[in-house]
Residue, then its C-alpha position, 0 to 999 in steps of 0.5 A: x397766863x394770857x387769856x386775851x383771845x386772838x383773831x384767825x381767818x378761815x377759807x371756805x371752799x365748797x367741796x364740790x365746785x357747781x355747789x353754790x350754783x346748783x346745791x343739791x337738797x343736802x348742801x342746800x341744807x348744809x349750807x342753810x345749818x352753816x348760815x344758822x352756825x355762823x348767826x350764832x357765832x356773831x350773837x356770842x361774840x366769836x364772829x367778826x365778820x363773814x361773807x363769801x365771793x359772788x363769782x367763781x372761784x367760790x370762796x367764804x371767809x370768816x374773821x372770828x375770834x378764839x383762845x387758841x389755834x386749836x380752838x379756832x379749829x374746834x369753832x370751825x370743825x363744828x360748822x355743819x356744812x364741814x361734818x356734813x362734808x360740803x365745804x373744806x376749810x383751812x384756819x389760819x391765824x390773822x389780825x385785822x391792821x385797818x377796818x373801816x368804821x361806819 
């Protein structure tokens, strides 16, 4: 069997739209554990990278690694800010074809 794992992208829309303008204290929270979720993911290795727009409509996104599709679905439905019901995502499998190195 392989075992090579495979790359997905994950949207992150906010649930609420004036959320990442004006957060009340409990997505601000949300959104500060999300952060600290992702940090953790990227130091395992499961993250590739991350980042969201800077303009309406808000969107994030997140190019990470998994075994599966239903793994790639257990990483995302452990972010805090999708328990605590801030952000909605859809995962969706993905392969990067360019990258710019540094």
């Amino acid at each position: 069997m392989d075992t090579q794992k495979q790359q997905f992208i994950c949207f992150l829309e906010p649930m609420r739209a004036g959320m990442p303008d004006d957060p009340t204290p409990e997505e601000a929270q949300a959104a500060s554990d999300h952060f600290e979720y992702y940090h953790q993911l990227h130091k395992q290795g499961t993250l590739i990278l991350a980042g969201r727009t800077q303009e309406s409509p808000h969107v994030g996104i997140m190019i990470f690694e998994a075994e599966s599709k239903t793994a790639a679905e257990s990483v995302v439905n452990q972010d805090p800010a999708i328990i605590a019901g801030v952000f909605r995502a859809t995962v969706q499998a993905y392969r990067i074809a360019l990258f710019r190195s540094e």
